[in-house]
Structure formats: structure tokens, C-alpha cells
N, C-alpha and C positions, 0 to 999 in steps of 0.2 A: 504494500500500500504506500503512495507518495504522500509525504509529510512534508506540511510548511504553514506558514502564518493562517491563522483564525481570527479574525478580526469586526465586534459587534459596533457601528456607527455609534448604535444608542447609547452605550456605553463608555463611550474616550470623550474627557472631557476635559483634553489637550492638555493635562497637566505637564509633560516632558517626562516623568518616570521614566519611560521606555527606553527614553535617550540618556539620564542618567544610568540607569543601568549597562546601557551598553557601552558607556563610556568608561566604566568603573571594573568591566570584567577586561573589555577590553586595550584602553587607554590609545584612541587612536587620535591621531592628533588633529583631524576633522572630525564632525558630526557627520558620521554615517546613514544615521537614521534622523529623518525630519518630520514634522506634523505639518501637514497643511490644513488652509482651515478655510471654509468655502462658508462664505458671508450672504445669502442671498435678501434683498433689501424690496419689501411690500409695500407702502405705505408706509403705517407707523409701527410693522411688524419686521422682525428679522428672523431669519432660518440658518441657525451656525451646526455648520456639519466638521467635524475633525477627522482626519486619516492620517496614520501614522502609517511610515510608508519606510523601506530602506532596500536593500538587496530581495527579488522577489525569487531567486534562485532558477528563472526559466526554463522549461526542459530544451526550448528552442533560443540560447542566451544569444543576444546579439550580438553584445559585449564577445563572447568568446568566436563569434564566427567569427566578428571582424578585426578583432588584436591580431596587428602582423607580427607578432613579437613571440606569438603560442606561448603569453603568459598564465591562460586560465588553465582549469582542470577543473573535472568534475568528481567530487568524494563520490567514490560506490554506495559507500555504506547510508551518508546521509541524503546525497543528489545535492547537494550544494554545490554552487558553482564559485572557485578558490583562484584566488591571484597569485603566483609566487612574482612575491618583490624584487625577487635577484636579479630576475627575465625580464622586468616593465622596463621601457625604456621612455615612459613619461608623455608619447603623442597625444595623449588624450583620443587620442579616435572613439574609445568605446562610450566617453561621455555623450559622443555624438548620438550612437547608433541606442542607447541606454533607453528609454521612452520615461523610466521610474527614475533617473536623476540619482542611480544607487552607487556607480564609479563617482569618487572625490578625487580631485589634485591635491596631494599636499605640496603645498608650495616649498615647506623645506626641506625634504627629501627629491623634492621632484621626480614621484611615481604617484601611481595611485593605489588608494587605499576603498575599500568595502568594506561590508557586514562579510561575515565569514560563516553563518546557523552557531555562532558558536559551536565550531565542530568538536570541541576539546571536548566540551561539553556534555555534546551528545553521544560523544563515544564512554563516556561516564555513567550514562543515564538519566542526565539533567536537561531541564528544557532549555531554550538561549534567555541571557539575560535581559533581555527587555520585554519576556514573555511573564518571565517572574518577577519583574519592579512594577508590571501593571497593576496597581491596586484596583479598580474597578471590576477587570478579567475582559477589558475590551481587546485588549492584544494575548492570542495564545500559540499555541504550537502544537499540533494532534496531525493526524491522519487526515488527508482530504476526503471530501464525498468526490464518489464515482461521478455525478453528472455538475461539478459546480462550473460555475459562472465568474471566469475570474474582471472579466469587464462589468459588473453590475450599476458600478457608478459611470453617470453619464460622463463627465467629469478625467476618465482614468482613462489616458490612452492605451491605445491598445494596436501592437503589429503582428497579430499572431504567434505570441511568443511562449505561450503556455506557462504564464507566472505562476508559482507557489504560492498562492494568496488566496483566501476562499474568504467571501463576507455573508457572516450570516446574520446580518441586520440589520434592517432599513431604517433609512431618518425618519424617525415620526413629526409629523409638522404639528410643531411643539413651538411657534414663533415666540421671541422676547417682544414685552409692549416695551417702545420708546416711549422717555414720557419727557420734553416734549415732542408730540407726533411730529410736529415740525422741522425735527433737529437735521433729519436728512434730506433737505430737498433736493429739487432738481439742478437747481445752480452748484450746491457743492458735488455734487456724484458727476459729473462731468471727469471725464476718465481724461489725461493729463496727455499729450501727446509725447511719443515714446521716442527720445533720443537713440539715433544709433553710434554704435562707435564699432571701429573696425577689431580693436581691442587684439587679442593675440592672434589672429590669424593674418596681423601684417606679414610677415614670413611666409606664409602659406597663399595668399596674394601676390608678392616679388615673384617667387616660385614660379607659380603656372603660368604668370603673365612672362617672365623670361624664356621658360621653356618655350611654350608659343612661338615665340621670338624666334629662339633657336630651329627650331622644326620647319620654321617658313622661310628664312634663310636656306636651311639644307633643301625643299622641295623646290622651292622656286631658283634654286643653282643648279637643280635637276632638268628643270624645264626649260632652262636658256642654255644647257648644253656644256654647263662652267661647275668647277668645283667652287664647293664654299672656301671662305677666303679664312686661313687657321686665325691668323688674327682678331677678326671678325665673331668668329664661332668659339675658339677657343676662352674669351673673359665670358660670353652668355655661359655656357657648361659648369663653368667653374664658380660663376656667382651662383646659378642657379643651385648648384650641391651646396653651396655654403649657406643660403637662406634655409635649404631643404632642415639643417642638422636645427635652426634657429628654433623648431616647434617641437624640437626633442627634450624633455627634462634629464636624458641620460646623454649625451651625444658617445658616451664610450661603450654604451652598446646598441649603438644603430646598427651593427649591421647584425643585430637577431631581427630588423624588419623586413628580413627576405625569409624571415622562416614557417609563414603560413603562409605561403605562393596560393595554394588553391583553396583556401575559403577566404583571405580576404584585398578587396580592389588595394588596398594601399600597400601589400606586402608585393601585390602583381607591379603600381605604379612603380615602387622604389625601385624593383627589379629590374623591371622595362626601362627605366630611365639610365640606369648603370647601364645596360645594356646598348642601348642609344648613343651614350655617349661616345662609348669605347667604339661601337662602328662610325659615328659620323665623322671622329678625330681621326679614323683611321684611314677612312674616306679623304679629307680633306688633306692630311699630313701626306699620304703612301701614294693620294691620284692614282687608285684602282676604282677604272671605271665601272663596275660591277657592284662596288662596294654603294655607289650613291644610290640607285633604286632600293637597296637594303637599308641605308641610314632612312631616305625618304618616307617608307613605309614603316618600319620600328617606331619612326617618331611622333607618324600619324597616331600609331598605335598607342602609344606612349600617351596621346591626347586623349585618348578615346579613355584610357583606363585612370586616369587625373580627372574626366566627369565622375567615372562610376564610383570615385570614391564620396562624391557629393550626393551622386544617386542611391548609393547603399544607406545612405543615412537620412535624405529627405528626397523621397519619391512623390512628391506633387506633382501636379501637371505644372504647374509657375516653373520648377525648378526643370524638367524634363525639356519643356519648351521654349527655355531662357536663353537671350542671346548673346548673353555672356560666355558660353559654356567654352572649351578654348578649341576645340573643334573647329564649331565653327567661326570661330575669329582666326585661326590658321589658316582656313580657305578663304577666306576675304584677303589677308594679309597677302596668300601666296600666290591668288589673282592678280593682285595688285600691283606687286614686284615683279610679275611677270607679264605685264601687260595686256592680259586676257579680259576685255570687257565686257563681253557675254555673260562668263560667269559671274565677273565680281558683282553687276546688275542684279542676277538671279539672288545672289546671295546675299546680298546687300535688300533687297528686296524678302525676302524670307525673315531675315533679319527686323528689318522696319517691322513686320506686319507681328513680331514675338511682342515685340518693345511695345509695339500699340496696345495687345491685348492683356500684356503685363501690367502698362499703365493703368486701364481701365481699370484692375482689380484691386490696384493699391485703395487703401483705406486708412492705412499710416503713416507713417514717416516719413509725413508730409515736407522734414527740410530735404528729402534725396531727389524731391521734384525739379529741382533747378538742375541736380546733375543726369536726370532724365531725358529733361530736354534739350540738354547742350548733347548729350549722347546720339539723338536724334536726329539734332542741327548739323552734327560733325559730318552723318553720316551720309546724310542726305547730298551737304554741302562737297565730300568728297566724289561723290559719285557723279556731282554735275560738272566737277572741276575734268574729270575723268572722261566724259562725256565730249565736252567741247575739246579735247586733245592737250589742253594746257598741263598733262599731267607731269611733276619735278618729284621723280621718288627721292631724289637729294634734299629736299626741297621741302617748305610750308606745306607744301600739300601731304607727302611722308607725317607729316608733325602731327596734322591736323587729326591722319586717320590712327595713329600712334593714340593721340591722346582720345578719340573717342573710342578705342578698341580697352585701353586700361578704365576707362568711365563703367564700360561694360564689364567689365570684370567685376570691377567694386559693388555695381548694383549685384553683380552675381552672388558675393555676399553678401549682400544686403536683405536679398528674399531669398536666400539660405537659412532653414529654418525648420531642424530637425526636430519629429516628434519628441515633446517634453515634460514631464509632469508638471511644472511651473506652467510656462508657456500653456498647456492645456486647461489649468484649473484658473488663468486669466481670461485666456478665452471664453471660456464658462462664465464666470464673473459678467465680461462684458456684453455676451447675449441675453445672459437672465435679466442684468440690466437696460438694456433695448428693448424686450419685449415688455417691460414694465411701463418704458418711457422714461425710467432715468437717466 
């Protein structure tokens, strides 16, 4: 029978116990386990719901498909899914791919750290510590039922990951009266618009926008019949490795992120891009002509598996559709450099009509509108410069599509925006609040 978290709604009345306990058994130097707490606002009534939430030990973990480092494992005996820390090398990737927010960074180790089932624990006979500091009994530890429902809250994302979490108790609307009814109106619940910041995935931005660079460089030196110039291609390769190492908390063991090749896109990216390099330098340096259709295509590829690593973690249509993605900013690029105005039109055109329909659906962050529409203007502007023949790839014109192809990227992370427990339980927040009228 699978055992994991028990958890009655009616019962948790957000005190922290559950996080002190787990703090005290296990002394970890972040809060692994968190309470969240869903506020929904009627009138002069409120509905406070709590879930205490930490590692859900998935049978489908995401966390562990997508670690290119093969730091997880799974205990037989408990099913808990375990981090050895020796092996992390700090990417953060699994935060992404996580939906429950159960990987933490510690920032002074620079690995990450989880709930573990207190497995010590359990091989002892004892349940984990935040199942035993719950005073109430809303947090437990048992045997799951054969048909539970681990989505039951609307609230709880959910990627098909078959979390250890069973709830067997629903919020009863039990609303608190405000007194006065008036304290929350409409003027103050106006939800605050949400600053973004590029925050640490500057390194991870330089990164793919270089490589890009480098990839369209080597195809479009394919296409005019010229080897890429080492000067040229060699500072892109070499910056591009060095921002790569910038998003590592370990950088002395990057290279255990080639050691899950086939479960996850970023241990294929890393790969592929060592690989890339060493053909196209070898290409460019030795002038074996057989070697540039191989740099060309490795590199393409090389694009193709730097999306999937965005697509393994936020598979929306926004993000799938986005024309940022560096793909296709490589084919625009290496039209461009090479003269071809057929397609750069097509794709340039393909392009325009992502960015229109991306537009339309924004609803937030409302200051990246300005760099929207200069993104737009660029591109627009470049394709007519292109058009009338006045094109100077040396030249303003170079600059102009340069800088509206990095515009696209940054929105790229901008509506990057993998499933979250936070992220999900505001969204929440701010529909219940719409359909009220606050």
C-alpha cells in the first residue's frame, strides 16, 4: 500500500507546528514545508482555507525526471523521492519543473535542499515530524485510499504527477463576519500590478541569446559557401560556456549535467552544446568542408533542445507559440545574413502574427508593453528596410534586428511561467476576486 500525507482542510488552523517540527528533526537551513493560506473575500464575509504543503513524494516526480545531475532517488522501502547533496550541482531546474514549490535553494550551500518522509524515521517506525507536531491531527501520515483524488483543491496544481497527498476534508463555509463590513472595499482589493524582474536567469538569457548568435553565424557561413571566421565564432562559444557555468551553484560539478542524457532536455542541451562547439571550432579552425553541414545542423539542434528545456517546465500555448523561442530567431537571423528575402518575410511574418496574439492575452505586466512594441516596430521596420534593398548587415540595420531579436528573448522570459503552487493559489485569489467584483 503507498503511504504519504493525510491532510483534513477543517482542521489546520495555520499555526506552523508542522514547520516547526520539521525544522527541529531536521535542521534544514530553509523552510521546506510552507502553509499557504487562501483568503476568499464576500462582502462583509471571508473564507480562510490553510494547506500545508512540502515535498509530495510523486510517483511521476518531475523534479527527478528533469535533474541533469541524476541527483534524486527513490527509497524502496518508503517511495520517497531523496536528493543526494554531493551530486546537486545547484541549476535549480527542478524548482522549475516542481508545481508544489517542494525543491528550496539554499543560498549558502548553493544546492538544494527538500523534505526527505523523514526517512530515518520511518525506517524506525515513527511517522515524519510535522505529522507529529500537528496538534489538531490536520496533517498525518497513513496509507493512501485506492481511489483518492490528489487535485481536490481547485487551487492545487496539478501535471499528472501522482503526488502522495490524499485530503480528506473539505472547507466548510464557515465565513468570519468583518465588522466593519466596510473595511474591505472595492478601492482597497485592487490587486497591485506585478513588477517583473529578470532576476537570476540573466545568465540563462546571455546564454541562449549568444548561442543563437553562434548557430546563425555557423549556418548562414554554410549558405554563402564561407567558413565561419574563428575569431568571430570563437569569443561567442567561449562567452556562451562561461554565462552557461553563471546559473550553477556548484560550477565544480557541472559536468554531472550530462549524466541524465535521456530523461532530461537540459542534461541533452548541455550535451549538445559541448558537442556543437567542438564540431563548429573544428569546422572553422581545420576548413573541413564536410565538417560545416554537421556544425550547421548540431547547432540547429542544439536550438531546438534550449526551447525544450523551457517547454518541459511551462507547456502553455503562450510559451509553445512564442517568438522568442531561439529557433526561430536563428532562422530570421540566418535569412538575414544570408540574404534570403523570401524567407526572412515568411518568418518574420509568422513571427509578427505570435507577438500579436501574445499581446492580446497579456493582462499584466503592463510596464513590458513599451518593450512589446518596440519589438514589433524593430521588426517590422527591419523587414521594410530589407525590402527596399537598402539592407547594411555591417550596418544600423544589423543593430536594429540584433536588438529587436534580444527584446524577444527577454519577453520570452517574461511569459515564462512555470506551473506553481504560489503562482496558482494567486491566481485563484484573483478570479474569486473578479467574479465577486473586487
Amino acid at each position: 500500500m503507498r503511504k504519504g500525507f493525510i491532510f483534513d482542510q477543517n482542521r489546520c488552523v495555520g499555526c506552523g507546528a508542522c514547520k516547526a517540527g520539521c525544522f527541529i528533526e531536521n535542521g534544514w537551513p530553509v523552510s521546506v514545508r510552507e502553509i499557504f493560506t487562501e483568503t476568499i473575500l464576500d462582502s462583509s464575509f471571508r473564507t480562510v482555507t490553510n494547506l500545508s504543503m512540502a515535498c509530495n513524494h510523486c510517483e511521476n516526480a518531475a523534479c527527478m525526471n528533469g535533474c541533469p545531475a541524476s541527483c534524486y532517488t527513490r527509497d524502496k522501502l518508503s517511495g520517497a523521492v531523496l536528493i543526494d547533496e554531493d551530486k546537486c550541482i545547484g541549476c535549480k531546474y527542478c524548482t522549475w519543473n516542481c508545481p508544489y514549490d517542494a525543491p528550496k535553494f539554499d543560498e549558502v550551500r548553493k544546492i538544494i535542499v527538500k523534505c526527505n518522509f523523514c526517512t530515518s524515521r520511518l525506517t524506525e517506525g515513527f511517522y515524519p515530524a510535522c505529522s507529529i507536531a500537528c496538534p489538531t491531527g490536520a496533517l498525518s501520515f497513513n496509507d493512501l485510499g485506492s481511489d483518492y483524488q490528489a487535485n481536490d483543491l481547485k487551487w492545487l496544481p496539478y501535471k499528472n504527477l501522482n503526488p502522495s497527498i490524499e485530503f480528506t476534508g473539505f472547507q466548510v463555509p464557515k465565513p468570519l463576519r468583518i465588522i466593519p463590513g466596510n473595511l474591505f472595499d472595492k478601492a482597497d482589493s485592487v490587486i497591485p500590478e506585478e513588477e517583473w524582474k529578470i532576476g537570476d536567469k540573466w545568465s540563462l538569457l546571455a546564454f541562449s541569446f549568444i548561442a543563437t548568435l553562434s548557430v546563425s553565424v555557423v549556418a548562414s557561413s554554410l549558405l554563402k559557401g564561407v567558413f565561419p571566421g574563428v575569431m568571430t565564432l570563437a569569443p561567442l562559444l567561449i562567452l556562451a560556456f562561461a554565462l552557461s557555468l553563471f546559473h550553477l551553484g556548484r560550477w565544480s560539478r557541472a559536468w554531472r549535467a550530462v549524466t541524465n542524457f535521456p530523461g532530461s532536455p537540459l542534461s541533452r542541451e548541455i550535451f549538445i552544446f559541448v558537442l556543437y562547439s567542438c564540431v563548429s571550432m573544428a569546422a572553422a579552425v581545420l576548413r573541413i568542408p564536410f565538417l560545416m553541414p554537421v556544425s550547421a545542423i548540431t547547432g540547429l539542434l542544439l536550438l531546438v533542445t534550449i526551447d525544450s528545456v523551457y517547454l518541459f517546465s511551462d507547456n502553455r500555448k503562450q510559451v509553445y507559440l512564442h517568438s522568442g523561442q531561439t529557433f526561430s530567431s536563428a532562422l530570421l537571423l540566418i535569412s538575414f545574413a544570408s540574404g534570403m528575402l523570401i524567407p526572412f518575410i515568411f518568418i518574420a511574418i509568422v513571427k509578427l502574427v505570435s507577438l500579436f496574439y501574445l499581446l492580446s492575452l497579456r493582462k499584466r505586466k503592463r510596464t513590458l508593453e513599451v518593450l512589446r512594441f518596440f519589438r514589433i516596430a524593430a521588426l517590422i521596420l527591419t523587414g521594410a528596410i530589407l525590402i527596399r534593398g537598402d539592407i547594411n548587415p555591417a550596418g544600423m540595420t544589423l543593430i536594429l534586428l540584433l536588438s529587436g531579436e534580444f527584446a524577444d528573448r527577454l519577453l520570452f522570459y517574461a511569459d515564462f511561467s512555470p506551473l506553481n503552487m504560489k503562482t496558482s493559489l494567486e491566481n485563484h485569489k484573483n478570479e474569486s476576486q473578479n467574479e465577486k467584483g473586487y
